[in-house]
C-alpha positions as CSV (number, residue, x, y, z in Angstrom):
1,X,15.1,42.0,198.2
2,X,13.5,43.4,201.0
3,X,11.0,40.4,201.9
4,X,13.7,38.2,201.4
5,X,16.2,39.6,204.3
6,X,13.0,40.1,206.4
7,X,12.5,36.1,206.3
8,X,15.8,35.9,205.9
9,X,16.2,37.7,209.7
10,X,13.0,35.9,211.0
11,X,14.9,32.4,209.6
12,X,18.7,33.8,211.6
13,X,16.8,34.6,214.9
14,X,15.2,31.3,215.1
15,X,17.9,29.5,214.5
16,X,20.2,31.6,217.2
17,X,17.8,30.3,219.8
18,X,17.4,27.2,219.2
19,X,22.0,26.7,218.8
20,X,21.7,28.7,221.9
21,X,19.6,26.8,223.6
22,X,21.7,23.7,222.7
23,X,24.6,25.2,224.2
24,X,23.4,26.3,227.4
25,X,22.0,22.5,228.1
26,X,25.3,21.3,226.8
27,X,27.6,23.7,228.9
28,X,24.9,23.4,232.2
29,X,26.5,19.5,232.0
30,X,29.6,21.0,233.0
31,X,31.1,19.6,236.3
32,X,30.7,22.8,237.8
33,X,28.3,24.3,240.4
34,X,29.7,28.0,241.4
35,X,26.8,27.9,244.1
36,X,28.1,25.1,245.8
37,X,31.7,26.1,245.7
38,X,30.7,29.8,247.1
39,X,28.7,28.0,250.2
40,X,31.9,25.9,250.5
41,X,34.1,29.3,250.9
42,X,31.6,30.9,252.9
43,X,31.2,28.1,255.5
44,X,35.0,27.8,256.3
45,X,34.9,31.5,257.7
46,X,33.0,30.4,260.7
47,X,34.4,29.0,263.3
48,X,33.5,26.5,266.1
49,X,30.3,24.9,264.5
50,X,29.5,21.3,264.8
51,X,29.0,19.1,262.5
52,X,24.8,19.4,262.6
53,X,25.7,23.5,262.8
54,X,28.0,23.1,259.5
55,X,25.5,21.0,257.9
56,X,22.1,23.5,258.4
57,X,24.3,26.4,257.6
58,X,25.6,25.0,254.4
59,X,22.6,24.3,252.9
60,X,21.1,28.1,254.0
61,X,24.4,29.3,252.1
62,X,23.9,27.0,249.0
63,X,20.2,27.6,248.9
64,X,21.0,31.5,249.0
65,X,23.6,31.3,246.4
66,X,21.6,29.4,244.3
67,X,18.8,32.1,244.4
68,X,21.3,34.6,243.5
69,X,22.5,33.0,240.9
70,X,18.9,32.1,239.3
71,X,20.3,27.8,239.6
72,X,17.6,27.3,242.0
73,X,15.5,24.9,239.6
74,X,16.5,22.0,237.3
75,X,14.0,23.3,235.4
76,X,16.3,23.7,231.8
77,X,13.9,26.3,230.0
78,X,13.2,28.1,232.8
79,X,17.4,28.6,233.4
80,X,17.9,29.4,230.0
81,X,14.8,32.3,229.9
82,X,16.6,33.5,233.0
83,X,19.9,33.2,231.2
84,X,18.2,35.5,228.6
85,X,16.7,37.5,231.1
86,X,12.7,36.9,230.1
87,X,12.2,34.9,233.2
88,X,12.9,36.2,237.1
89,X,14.5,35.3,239.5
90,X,13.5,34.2,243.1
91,X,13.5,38.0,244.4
92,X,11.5,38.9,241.4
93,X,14.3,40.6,239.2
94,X,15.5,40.1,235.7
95,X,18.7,40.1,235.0
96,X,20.2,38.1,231.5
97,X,21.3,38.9,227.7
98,X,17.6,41.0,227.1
99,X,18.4,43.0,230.0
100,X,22.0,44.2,228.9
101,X,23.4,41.5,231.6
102,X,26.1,38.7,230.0
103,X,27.4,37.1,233.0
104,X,30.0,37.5,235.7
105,X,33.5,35.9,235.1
106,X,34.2,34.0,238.1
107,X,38.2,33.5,237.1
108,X,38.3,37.3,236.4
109,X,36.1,38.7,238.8
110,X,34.0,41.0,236.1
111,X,31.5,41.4,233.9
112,X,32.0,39.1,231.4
113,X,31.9,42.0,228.5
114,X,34.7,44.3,229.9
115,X,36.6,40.9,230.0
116,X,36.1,40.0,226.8
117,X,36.6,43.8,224.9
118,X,40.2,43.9,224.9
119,X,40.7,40.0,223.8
120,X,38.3,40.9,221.0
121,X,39.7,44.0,220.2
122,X,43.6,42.3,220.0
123,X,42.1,39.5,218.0
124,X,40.5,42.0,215.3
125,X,43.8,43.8,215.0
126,X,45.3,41.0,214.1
127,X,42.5,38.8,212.3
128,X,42.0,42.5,209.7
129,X,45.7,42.7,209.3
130,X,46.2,38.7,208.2
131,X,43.0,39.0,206.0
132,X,44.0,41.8,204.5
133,X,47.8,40.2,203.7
134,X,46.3,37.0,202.8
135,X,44.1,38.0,200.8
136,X,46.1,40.9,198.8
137,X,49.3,38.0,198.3
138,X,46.8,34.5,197.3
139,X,44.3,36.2,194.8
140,X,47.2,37.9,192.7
141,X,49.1,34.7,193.2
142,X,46.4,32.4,192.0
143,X,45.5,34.7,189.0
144,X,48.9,34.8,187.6
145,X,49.4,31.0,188.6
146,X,46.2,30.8,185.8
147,X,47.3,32.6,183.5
148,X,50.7,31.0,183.7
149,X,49.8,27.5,183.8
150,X,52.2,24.8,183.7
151,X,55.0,27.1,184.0
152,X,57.8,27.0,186.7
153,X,56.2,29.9,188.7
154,X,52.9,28.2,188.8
155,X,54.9,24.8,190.3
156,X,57.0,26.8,192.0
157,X,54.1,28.4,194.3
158,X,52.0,25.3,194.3
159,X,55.5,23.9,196.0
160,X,55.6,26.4,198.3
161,X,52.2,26.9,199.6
162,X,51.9,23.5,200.1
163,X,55.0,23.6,202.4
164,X,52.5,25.8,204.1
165,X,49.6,24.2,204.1
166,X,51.4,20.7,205.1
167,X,53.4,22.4,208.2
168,X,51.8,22.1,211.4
169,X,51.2,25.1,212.6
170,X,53.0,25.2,215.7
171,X,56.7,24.0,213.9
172,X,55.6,27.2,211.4
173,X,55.4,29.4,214.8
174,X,58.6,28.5,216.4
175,X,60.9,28.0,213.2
176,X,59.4,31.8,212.5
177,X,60.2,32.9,215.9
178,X,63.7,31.1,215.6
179,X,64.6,32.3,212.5
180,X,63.0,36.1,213.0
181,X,63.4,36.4,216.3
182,X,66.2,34.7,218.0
183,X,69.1,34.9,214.8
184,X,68.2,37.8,212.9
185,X,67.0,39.6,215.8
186,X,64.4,41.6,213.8
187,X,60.9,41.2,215.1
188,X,60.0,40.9,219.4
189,X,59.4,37.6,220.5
190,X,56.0,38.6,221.7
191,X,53.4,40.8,223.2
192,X,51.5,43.5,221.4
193,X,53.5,46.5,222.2
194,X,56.3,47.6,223.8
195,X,56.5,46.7,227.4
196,X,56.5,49.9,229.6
197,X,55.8,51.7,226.7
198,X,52.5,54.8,226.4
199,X,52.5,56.0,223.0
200,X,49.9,57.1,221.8
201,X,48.9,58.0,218.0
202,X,50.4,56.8,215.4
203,X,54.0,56.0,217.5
204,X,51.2,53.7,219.2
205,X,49.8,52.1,216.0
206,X,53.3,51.7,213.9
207,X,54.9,50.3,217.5
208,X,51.6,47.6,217.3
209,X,52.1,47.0,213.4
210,X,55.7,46.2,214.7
211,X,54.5,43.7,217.0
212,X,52.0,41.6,214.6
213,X,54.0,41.5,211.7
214,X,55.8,38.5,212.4
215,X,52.5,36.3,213.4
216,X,50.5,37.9,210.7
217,X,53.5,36.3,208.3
218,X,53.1,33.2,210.2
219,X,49.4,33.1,209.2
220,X,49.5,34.1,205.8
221,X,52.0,31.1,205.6
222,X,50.1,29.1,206.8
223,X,47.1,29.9,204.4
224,X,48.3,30.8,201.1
225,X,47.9,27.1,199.8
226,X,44.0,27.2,200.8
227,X,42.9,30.1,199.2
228,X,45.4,30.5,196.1
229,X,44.7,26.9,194.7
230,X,40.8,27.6,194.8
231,X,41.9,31.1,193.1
232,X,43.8,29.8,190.3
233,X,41.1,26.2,190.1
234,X,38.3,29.6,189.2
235,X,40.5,31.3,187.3
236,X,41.7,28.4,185.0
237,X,37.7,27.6,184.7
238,X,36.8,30.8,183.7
239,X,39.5,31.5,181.1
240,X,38.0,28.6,179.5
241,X,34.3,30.3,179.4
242,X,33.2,31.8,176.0
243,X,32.7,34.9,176.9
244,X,36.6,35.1,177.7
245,X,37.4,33.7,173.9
246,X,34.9,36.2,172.7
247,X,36.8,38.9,174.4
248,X,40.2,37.9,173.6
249,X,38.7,37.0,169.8
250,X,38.0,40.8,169.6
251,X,41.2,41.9,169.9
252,X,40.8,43.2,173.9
253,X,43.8,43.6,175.9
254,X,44.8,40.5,178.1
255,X,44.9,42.5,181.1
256,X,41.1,43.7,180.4
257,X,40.3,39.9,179.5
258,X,41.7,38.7,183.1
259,X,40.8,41.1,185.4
260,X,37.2,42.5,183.8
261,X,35.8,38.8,181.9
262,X,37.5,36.2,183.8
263,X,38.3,37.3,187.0
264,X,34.2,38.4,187.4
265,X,33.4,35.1,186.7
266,X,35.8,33.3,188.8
267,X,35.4,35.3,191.9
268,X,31.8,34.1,192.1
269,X,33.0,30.4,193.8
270,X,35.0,32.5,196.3
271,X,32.3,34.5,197.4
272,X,32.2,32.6,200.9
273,X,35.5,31.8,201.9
274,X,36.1,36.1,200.8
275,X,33.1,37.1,203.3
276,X,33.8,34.3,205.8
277,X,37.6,35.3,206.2
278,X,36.6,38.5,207.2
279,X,33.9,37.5,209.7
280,X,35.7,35.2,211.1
281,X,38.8,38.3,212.3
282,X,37.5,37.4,216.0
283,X,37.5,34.1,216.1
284,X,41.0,34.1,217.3
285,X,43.9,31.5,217.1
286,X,44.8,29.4,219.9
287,X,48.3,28.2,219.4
288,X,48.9,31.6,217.7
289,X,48.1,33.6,220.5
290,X,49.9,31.2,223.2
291,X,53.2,31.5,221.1
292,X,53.2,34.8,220.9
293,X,51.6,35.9,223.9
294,X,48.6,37.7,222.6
295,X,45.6,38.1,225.1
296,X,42.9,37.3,222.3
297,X,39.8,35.7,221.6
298,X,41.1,32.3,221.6
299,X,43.4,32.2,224.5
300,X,40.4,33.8,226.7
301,X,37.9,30.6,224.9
302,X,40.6,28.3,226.2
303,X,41.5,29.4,229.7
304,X,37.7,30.1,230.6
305,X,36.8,26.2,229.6
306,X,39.9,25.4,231.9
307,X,38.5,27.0,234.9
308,X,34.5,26.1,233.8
309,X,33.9,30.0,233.8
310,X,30.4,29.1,232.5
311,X,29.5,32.4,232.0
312,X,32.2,33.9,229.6
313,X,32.4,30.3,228.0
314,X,28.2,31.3,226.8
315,X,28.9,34.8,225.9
316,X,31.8,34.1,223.6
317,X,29.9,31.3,222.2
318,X,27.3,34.1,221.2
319,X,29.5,36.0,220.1
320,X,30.6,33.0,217.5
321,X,26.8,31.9,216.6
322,X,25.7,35.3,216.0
323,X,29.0,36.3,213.7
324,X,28.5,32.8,211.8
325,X,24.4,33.1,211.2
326,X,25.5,36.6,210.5
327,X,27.9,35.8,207.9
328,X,26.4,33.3,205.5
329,X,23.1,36.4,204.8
330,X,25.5,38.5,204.2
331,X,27.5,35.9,201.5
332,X,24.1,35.1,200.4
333,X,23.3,38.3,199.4
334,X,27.0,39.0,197.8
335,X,26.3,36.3,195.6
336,X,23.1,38.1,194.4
337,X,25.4,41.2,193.6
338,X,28.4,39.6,192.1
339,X,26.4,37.1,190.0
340,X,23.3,38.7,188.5
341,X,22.2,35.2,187.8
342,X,21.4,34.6,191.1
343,X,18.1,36.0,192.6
344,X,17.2,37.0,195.8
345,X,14.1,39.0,195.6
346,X,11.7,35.6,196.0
């Protein structure tokens, strides 16, 4: 087990460099030179220069923004070691992602992680809480839609998730918020808390439970025909499997034959989209968080590739490589421990 994670890690880091390297030359395409635009704002506070004046001065400005921003050299490896912080810069300094130093966010005017910490944090509340729902509604729901084939419960949820699933999201969002919001008057329209409001404790967490319940219904919605037809496909296959007519052939109780026999087989084929759902908490929806106002991780993704804010665009897009590489040892290694047919040790 050991020597497998080890190449398993050596196999992850690799890989992270090389998607990272990709998307630094990718993202360095962008029409977008904050040197440039710095000498440009620079220049226009001195007065009375002629043209020859504006022309020598700009290029000392450019040529000293450039330093200070380590884009004095087309060379591309030797801007991305700098971007990683293995390579100096002009004055001799290190300064990238080795060094503990992600960026500066030229929209917001900070360090790109204290930009980023509240969006993540808002887009885990409400990625845990819609995993959590999702998954505690679709796996009962796609169990008992096995058990119960054919019957009108099993049509009638296939029906209705795939009224989900068929929606586009955005009609979901604003017949929720019409419906929820605007006739029956029981959820906010949107934000994350009260406006004006300090609590603290739990007054602070019930008032944000308050807040995401109506998106988090929005989302489950939106994904209980995903995950509850792939439930009830396993299921239906492993109630077929002979170790299941064994059970029930020895007289064991249906509830034992479900949930012990069949459900340990059909949760198997699951494994990833289980262990991905949960990674994937801060990935953030887009539409979701511009409907209901949320600052999260998607909202702060879309406004930074707006404004070419090259620096947060590459430090949320490590963010994403790392949780995905991430996420597929860990589901590897889940398989190993739900199915002991799979091994891992080699």
């Amino acid at each position: 087990m050991g020597k497998y994670i080890l190449k398993r890690l050596v196999y992850l880091v690799l890989v992270f460099f090389l998607l990272t390297f990709l998307l630094f030359v990718i993202y360095q395409l962008m029409p977008a030179n904050r040197a440039f635009t710095d000498a440009q704002t620079e220049l226009k506070t001195y007065k009375n220069l002629t043209e020859e004046e504006k022309k020598t001065l700009f290029d000392e400005l450019y040529l000293k923004y450039q330093r200070m921003y380590g884009t004095d050299t087309n060379n591309k490896l030797k801007l991305y070691g700098r971007w990683l912080g293995v390579v100096p810069f002009y004055d001799g300094t290190y300064k990238g992602m080795f060094t503990g130093y992600f960026g500066w966010s030229y929209e917001h005017s900070d360090e790109v992680v204290k930009v980023v910490a509240p969006h993540l944090k808002n887009s885990m509340i409400i990625g845990l809480i819609t995993e959590i729902a999702v998954l505690g509604i679709t796996i009962p729901l796609g169990i008992k839609q096995a058990v119960k084939k054919g019957s009108k419960f099993d049509h009638g949820v296939q029906l209705f998730s795939l009224i989900g699933f068929s929606t586009p999201s955005f009609i979901t969002y604003i017949v929720f918020i019409l419906l929820f919001c605007s006739i029956l008057k029981i959820f906010p329209v949107s934000g994350m808390k009260t406006p004006g409001s300090s609590y603290t404790g739990m007054k602070n967490v019930l008032d944000v439970l308050y807040h995401v319940t109506l998106p988090t219904i929005c989302l489950v919605f939106g994904s209980l025909a995903g995950i509850t037809r792939v439930t009830r496909a396993s299921m239906i296959d492993a109630l077929s499997l002979d170790c299941v007519r064994t059970a029930r052939a020895k007289g064991l109780n249906e509830k034992v034959v479900v949930y012990s026999h069949a459900w340990r087989n059909a949760i198997i084929p699951m494994v990833g989209i289980i262990v991905g759902g949960f990674f994937g908490i801060i990935s953030g929806a887009m539409i979701l968080e511009t409907m209901f106002g949320f600052k999260g991780m998607g909202l702060l993704y879309l406004s930074s590739v707006r404004t070419a804010d090259y620096d947060m665009i590459m430090f949320i897009q490590v963010i994403y490589t790392f949780i995905g590489l991430f996420s597929n040892l860990v589901t590897d290694l889940t398989y190993g421990i739900v199915d002991p047919r799979v091994r891992i040790s080699k």
